[in-house]
C-alpha positions as CSV (number, residue, x, y, z in Angstrom):
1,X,-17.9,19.3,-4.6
2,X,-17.1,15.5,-5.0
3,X,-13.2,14.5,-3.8
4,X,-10.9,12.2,-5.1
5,X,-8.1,11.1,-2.9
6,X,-5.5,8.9,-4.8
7,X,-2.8,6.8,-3.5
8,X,-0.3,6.7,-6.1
9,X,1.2,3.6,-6.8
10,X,4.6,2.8,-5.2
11,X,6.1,-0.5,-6.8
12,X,7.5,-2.8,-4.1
13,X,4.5,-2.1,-1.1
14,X,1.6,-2.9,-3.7
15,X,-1.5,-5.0,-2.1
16,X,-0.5,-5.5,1.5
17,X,-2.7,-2.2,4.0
18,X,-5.2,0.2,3.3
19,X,-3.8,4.1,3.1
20,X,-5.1,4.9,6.3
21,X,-4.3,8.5,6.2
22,X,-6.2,8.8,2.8
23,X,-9.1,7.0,4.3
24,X,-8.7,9.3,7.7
25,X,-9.0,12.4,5.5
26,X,-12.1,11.0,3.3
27,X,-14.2,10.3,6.6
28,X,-13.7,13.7,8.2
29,X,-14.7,15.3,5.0
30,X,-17.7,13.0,5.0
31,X,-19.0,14.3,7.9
32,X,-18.7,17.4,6.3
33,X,-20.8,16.3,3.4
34,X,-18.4,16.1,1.2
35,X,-18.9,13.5,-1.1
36,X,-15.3,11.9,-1.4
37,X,-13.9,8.7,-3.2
38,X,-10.7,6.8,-2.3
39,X,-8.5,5.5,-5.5
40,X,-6.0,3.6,-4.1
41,X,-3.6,2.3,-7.2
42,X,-1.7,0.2,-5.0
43,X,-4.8,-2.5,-3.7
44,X,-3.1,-5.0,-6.7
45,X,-6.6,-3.9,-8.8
46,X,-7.2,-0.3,-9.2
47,X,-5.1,1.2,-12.4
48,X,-4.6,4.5,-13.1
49,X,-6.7,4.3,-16.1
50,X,-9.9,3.6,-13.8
51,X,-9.2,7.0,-12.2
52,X,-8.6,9.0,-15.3
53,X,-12.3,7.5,-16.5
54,X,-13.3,9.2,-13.2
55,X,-12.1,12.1,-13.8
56,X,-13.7,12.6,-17.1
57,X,-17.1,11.8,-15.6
58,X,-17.4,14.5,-13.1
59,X,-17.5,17.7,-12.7
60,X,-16.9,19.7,-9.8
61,X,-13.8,17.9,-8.8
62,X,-11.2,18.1,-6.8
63,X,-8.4,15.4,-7.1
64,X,-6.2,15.3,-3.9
65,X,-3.1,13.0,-4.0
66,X,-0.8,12.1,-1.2
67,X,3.1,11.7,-2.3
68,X,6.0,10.5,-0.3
69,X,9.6,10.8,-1.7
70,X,9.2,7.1,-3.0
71,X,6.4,7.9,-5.2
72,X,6.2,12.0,-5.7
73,X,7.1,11.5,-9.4
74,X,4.3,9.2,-10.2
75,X,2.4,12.0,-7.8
76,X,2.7,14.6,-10.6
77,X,1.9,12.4,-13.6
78,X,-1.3,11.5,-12.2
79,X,-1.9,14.7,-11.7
80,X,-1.0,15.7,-15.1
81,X,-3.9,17.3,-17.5
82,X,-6.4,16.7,-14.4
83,X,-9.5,19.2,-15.2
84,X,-9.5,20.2,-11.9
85,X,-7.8,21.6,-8.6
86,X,-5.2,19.5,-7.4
87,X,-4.1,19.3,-3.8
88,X,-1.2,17.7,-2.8
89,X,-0.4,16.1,0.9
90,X,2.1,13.8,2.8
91,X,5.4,13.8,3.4
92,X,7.3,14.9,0.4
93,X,4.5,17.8,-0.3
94,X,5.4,18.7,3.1
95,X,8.9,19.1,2.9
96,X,9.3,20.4,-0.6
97,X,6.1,22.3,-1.7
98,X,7.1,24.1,-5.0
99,X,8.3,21.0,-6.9
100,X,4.3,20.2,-7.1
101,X,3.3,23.6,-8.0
102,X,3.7,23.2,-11.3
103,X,1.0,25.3,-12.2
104,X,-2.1,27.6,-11.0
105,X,-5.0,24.5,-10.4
106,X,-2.4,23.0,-8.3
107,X,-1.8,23.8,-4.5
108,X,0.2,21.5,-1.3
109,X,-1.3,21.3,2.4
110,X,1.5,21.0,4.2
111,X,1.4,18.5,7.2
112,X,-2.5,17.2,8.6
113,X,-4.6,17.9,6.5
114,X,-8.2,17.2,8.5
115,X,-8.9,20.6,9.9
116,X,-7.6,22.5,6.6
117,X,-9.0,20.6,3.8
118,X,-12.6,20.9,4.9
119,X,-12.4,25.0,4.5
120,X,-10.2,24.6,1.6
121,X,-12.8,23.2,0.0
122,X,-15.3,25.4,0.6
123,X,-13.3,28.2,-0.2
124,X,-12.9,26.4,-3.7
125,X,-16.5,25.6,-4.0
126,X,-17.7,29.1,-3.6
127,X,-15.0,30.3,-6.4
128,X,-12.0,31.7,-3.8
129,X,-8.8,30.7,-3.1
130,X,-7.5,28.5,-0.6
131,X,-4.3,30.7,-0.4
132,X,-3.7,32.6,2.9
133,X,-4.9,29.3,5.0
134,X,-2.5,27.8,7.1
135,X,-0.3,25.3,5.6
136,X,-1.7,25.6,1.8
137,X,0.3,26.4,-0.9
138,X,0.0,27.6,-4.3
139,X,0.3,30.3,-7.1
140,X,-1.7,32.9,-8.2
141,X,-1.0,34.4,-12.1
142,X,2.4,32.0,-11.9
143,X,3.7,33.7,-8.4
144,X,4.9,31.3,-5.7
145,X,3.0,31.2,-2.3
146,X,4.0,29.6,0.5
147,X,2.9,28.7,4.0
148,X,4.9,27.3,7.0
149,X,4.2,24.1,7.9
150,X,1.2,25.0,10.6
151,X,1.5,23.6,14.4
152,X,0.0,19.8,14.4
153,X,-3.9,18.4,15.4
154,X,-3.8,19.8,19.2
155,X,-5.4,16.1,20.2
156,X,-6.7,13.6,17.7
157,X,-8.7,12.5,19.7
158,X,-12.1,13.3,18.3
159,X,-11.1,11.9,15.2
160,X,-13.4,9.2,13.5
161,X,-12.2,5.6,13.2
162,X,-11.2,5.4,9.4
163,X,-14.2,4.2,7.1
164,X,-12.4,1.4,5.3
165,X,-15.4,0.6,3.1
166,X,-14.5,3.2,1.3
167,X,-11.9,0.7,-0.2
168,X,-11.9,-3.4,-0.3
169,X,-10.3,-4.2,2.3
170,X,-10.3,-8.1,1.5
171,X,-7.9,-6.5,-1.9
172,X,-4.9,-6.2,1.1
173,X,-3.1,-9.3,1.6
174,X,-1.5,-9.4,5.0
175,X,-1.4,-12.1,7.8
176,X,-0.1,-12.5,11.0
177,X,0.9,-16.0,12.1
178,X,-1.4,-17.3,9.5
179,X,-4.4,-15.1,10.2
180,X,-5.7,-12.2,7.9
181,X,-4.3,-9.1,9.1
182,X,-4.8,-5.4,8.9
183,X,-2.9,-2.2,9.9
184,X,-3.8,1.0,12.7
185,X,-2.4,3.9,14.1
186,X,-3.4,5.3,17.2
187,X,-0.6,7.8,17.9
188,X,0.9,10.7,15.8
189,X,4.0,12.5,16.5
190,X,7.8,11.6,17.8
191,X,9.0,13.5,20.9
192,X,12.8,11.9,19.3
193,X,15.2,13.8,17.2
194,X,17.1,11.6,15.5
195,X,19.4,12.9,12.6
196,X,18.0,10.7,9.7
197,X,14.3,10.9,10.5
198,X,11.8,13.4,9.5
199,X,9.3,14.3,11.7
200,X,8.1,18.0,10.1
201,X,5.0,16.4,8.9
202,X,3.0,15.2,12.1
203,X,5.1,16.7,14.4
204,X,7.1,16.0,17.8
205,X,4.0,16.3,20.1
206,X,3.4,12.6,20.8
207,X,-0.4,12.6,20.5
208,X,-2.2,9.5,21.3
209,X,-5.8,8.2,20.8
210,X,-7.1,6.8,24.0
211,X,-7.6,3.0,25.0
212,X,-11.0,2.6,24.8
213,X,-11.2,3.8,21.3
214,X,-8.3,1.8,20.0
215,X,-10.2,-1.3,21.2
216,X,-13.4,0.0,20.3
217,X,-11.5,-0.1,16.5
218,X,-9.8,-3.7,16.9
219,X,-13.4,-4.8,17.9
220,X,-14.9,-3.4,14.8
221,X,-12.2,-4.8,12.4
222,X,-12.6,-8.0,14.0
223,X,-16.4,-7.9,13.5
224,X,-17.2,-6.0,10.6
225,X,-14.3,-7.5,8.5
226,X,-13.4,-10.4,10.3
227,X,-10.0,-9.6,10.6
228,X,-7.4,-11.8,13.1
229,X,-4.5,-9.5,13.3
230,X,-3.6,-6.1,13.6
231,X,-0.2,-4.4,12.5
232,X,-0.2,-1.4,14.4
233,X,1.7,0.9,12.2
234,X,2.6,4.1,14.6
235,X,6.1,4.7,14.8
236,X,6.5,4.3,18.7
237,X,3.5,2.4,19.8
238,X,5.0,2.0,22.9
239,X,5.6,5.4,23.8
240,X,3.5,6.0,26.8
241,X,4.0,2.7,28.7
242,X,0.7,3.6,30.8
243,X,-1.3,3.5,27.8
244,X,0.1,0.3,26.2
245,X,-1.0,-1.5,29.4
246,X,-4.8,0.0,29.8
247,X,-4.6,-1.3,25.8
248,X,-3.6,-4.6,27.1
249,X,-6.1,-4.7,30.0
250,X,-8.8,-3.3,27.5
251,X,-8.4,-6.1,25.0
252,X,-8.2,-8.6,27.8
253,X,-11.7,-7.7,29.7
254,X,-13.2,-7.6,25.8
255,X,-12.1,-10.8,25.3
256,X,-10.8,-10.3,22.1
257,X,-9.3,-13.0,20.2
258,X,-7.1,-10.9,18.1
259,X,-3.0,-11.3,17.7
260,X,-1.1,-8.1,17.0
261,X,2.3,-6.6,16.5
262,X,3.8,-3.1,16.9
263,X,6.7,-0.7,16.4
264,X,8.8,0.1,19.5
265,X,11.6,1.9,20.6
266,X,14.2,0.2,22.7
267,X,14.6,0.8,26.5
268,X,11.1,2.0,26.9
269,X,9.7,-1.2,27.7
270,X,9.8,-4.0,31.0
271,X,9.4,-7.5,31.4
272,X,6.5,-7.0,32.7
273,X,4.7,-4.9,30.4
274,X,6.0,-7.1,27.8
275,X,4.3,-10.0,29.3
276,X,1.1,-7.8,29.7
277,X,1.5,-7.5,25.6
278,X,2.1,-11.0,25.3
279,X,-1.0,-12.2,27.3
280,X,-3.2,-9.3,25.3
281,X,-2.1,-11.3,22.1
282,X,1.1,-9.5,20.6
283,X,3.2,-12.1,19.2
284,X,5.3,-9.3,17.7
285,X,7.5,-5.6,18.1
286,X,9.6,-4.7,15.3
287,X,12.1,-2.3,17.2
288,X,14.5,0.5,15.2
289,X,17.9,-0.4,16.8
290,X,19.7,0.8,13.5
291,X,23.4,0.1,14.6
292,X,25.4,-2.2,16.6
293,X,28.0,1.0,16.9
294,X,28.1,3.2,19.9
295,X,29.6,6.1,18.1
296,X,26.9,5.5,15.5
297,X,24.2,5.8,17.7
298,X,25.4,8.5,19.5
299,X,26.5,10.5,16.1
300,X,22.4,10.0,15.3
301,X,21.2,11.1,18.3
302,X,19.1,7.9,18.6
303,X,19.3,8.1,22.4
304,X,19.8,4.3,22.6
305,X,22.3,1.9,24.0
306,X,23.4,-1.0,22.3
307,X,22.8,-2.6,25.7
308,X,19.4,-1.8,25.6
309,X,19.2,-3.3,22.0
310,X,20.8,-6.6,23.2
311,X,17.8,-6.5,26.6
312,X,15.0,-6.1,24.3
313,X,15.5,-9.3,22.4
314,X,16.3,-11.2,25.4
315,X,13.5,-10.2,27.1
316,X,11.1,-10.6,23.9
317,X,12.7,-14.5,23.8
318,X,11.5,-14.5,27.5
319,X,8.0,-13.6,27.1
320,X,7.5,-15.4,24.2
321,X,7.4,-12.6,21.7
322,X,9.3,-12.6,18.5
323,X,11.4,-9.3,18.0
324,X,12.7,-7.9,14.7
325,X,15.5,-5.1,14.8
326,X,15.8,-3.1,12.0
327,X,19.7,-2.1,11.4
328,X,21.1,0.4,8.9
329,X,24.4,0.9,7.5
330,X,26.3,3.2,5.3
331,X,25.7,6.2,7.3
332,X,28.2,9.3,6.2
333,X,31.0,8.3,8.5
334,X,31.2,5.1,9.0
335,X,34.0,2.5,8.4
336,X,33.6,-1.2,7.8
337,X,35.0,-1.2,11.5
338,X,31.3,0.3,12.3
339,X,29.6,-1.9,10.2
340,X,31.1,-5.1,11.8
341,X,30.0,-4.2,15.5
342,X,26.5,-4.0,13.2
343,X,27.2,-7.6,12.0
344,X,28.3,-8.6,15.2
345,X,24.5,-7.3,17.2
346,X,22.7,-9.6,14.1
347,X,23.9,-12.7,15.7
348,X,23.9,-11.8,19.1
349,X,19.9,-10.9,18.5
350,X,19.5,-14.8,17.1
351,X,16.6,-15.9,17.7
352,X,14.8,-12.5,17.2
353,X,15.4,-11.2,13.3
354,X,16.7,-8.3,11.8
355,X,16.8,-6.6,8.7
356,X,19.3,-4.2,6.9
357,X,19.1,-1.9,4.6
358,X,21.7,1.3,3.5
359,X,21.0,4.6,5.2
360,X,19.3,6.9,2.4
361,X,19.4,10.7,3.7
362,X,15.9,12.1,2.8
363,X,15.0,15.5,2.3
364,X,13.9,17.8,5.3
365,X,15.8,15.4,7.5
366,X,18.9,16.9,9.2
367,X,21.4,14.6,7.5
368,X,20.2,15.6,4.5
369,X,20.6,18.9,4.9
370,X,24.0,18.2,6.0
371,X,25.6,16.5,3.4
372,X,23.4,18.8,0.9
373,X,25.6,21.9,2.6
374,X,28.3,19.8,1.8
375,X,28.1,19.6,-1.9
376,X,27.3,15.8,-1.5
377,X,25.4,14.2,-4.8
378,X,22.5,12.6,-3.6
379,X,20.8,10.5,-5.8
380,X,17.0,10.0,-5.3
381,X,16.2,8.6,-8.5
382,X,16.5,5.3,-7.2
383,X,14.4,2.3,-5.7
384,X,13.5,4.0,-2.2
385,X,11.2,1.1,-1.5
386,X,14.2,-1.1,-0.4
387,X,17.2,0.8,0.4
388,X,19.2,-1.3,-1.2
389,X,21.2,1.1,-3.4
390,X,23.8,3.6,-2.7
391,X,22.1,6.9,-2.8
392,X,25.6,8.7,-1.9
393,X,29.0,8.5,-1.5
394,X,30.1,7.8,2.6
395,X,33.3,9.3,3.2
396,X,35.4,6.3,3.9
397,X,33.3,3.1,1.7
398,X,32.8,3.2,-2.2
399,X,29.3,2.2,-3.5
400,X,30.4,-1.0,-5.0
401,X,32.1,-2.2,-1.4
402,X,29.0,-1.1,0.3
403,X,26.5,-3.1,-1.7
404,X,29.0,-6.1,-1.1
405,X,28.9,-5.2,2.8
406,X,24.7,-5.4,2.6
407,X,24.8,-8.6,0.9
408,X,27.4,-9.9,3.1
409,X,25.3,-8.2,5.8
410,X,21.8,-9.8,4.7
411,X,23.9,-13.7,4.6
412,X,24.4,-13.1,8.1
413,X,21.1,-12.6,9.0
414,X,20.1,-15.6,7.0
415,X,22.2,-17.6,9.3
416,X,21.7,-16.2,12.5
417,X,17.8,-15.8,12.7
418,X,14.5,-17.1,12.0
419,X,11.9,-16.7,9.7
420,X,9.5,-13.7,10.4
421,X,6.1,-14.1,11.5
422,X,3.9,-11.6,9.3
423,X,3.0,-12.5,5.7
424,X,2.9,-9.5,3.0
425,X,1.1,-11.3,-0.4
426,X,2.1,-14.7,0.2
427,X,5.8,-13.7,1.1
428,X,7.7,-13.6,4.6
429,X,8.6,-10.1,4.0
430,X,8.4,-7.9,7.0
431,X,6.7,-4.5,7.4
């Protein structure tokens, strides 16, 4: 059976990394034999119209598409009139599986899909349905099926370093202080359970890929693609402290002249490891530090202090790594009272940078559910790709006074901080 994984466009993240999970999925089912193809519509070349060309070419298809809550719209038009099985994956598929069973050819995985889709497959190949395997959805003579959301990969730790020439990789434009860049992930999971994130679809078993193989995948892009930087794009990179540091160590005995940046959480890392980052190349942590409000954090169950917040940037100035703190605002409750002590952190983080955007509650997440049991209009019609709109109504700010709060929000941050460090297509736009 030949495979066709699509990455549907989503219109404000076009050209800039590779869809690593789409490229994770098409080398497991390689080693299957499967003979897969990657159409990813956002590389800036691709078109949809290349893909339905495809389609019309072969024949025993199947035409998987991933979907997020950004782009699960654009998921089902792609899909639309397809002359084959469609299987759905990612987030949004995850959370809300009938909205893309539209019809009988069309079926969701819910959550990771490398140890289901390679059965699945074969199941469809021989003529029988995928239905009864964990996680996959569908209908059969127009009746609903469903399938909870099936415990994540146990360890992903046998799982093969994405193929990436299975797209052009020299089609992404990122950079990192200059230097052409491209994205990882070496973790899976959040052991955290805050309020406005959704987790449901890889988990809250932290799961980690080991040292050596992280390098061992730095060292390849850096030789096979010639690639200077590296954006590692896990959530909480910095997680397991021990690991970070054999990382460090690792990249340091390889001599690899690589710079890199991650994600972290605040608190979890020292001085010390900090430096061991800096002298392994980071130049770069973008941290999620989403308010400068106590009650706010607490109210999310981030399990931060603003304290903490305020250490990391210092100590980032001290090592000689630039810091970015993402910050939100807009969250149900809040007054302008809470969003001030948010304006206040911006320029108490100067030098390091920050960006804000409005909170948007997103399905499956336990705000959303909230406010959904509430009555609350939520609109997701919307440009998700910024956050930059009112999705809601908070119960003490109107939409137009909260847009004026972001932009007055965003001048601040003009003022207070520095330019970023990482390039997306030419811009200083940060990841």
């Amino acid at each position: 059976m030949n495979v066709f994984l699509v990455q549907p466009r989503m219109p404000g993240l076009e050209s800039w990394a590779p869809p690593l999970g789409l490229l994770s999925l098409a080398t497991v089912l390689r080693s299957h034999s499967v003979d897969c193809q990657v159409f990813d519509l956002n590389d800036g070349v691709s078109e949809s119209c290349d893909l339905q060309a495809a389609l019309t070419d072969t024949h025993q298809l199947l035409l998987g598409i991933t979907a997020t809550i950004a782009n699960w719209r654009e998921a089902l038009r792609l899909a639309d009139g397809a002359p084959c099985p469609v299987v759905f994956g990612g987030p949004h598929p995850t959370v809300d599986p009938a909205a893309f069973i539209c019809r009988d050819n069309y079926f969701v995985v819910r959550g990771e899909g490398e140890e289901i889709l390679p059965i699945m497959i074969r199941r469809l190949t021989a003529g029988e349905s995928p239905l009864g395997l964990p996680g996959v959805c569908g209908r059969i003579d127009g009746e609903l099926t469903l399938s909870d959301v099936p415990p994540p990969l146990a360890s992903i730790d046998s799982l093969p370093i994405p193929d990436r020439t299975l797209v052009s990789l020299p089609r992404y434009r990122l950079r990192l202080d200059g230097r052409e860049a491209t994205t990882m992930l070496t973790t899976r999971g959040c052991p955290f359970s805050c309020r406005f994130c959704y987790n449901g679809f890889l988990g809250r078993s932290y799961r980690t890929r080991p040292a050596g193989h992280v390098v061992d995948e730095m060292e390849l892009l850096h030789r096979e693609f010639s690639v200077g930087g590296i954006v590692f794009y896990d959530d909480n990179f910095t997680h397991d402290v021990s690991r970070v540091r054999a990382i460090c160590r690792e990249i340091r005995a390889r001599r690899l002249d690589l710079l890199w940046r991650c994600y972290a959480r605040v608190g979890t890392l020292d001085a010390a490891t900090l430096q061991e980052m800096r002298d392994a190349g980071c130049v770069g942590i973008v941290f999620g530090a989403e308010s400068g409000s106590p009650e706010t954090l607490s109210r999310l169950r981030k399990g931060i202090r603003v304290e903490q917040t305020l250490a990391a940037g210092e100590m980032c100035g001290r090592v000689g790594i630039h810091g970015k703190f993402s910050l939100v605002i807009g969250f149900p409750w809040e007054t302008e009272a809470h969003i001030q002590s948010t304006f206040s952190l911006i320029e108490k983080l100067a030098p390091n940078t920050t960006s804000l955007t409005l909170f948007t509650p997103f399905p499956g997440t336990e705000l959303y559910n909230e406010l959904i049991a509430q009555g609350r209009e939520i609109d997701l019609s919307v440009d998700l790709t910024h956050l930059s709109t009112p999705t809601f109504a908070p119960d003490h700010i109107t939409g137009d006074r909260l847009m004026l709060l972001l932009a007055e929000g965003r001048h601040r941050i003009d003022r207070a901080t520095c330019s970023d460090n990482i390039e997306l297509a030419g811009t200083e736009e940060a990841v």
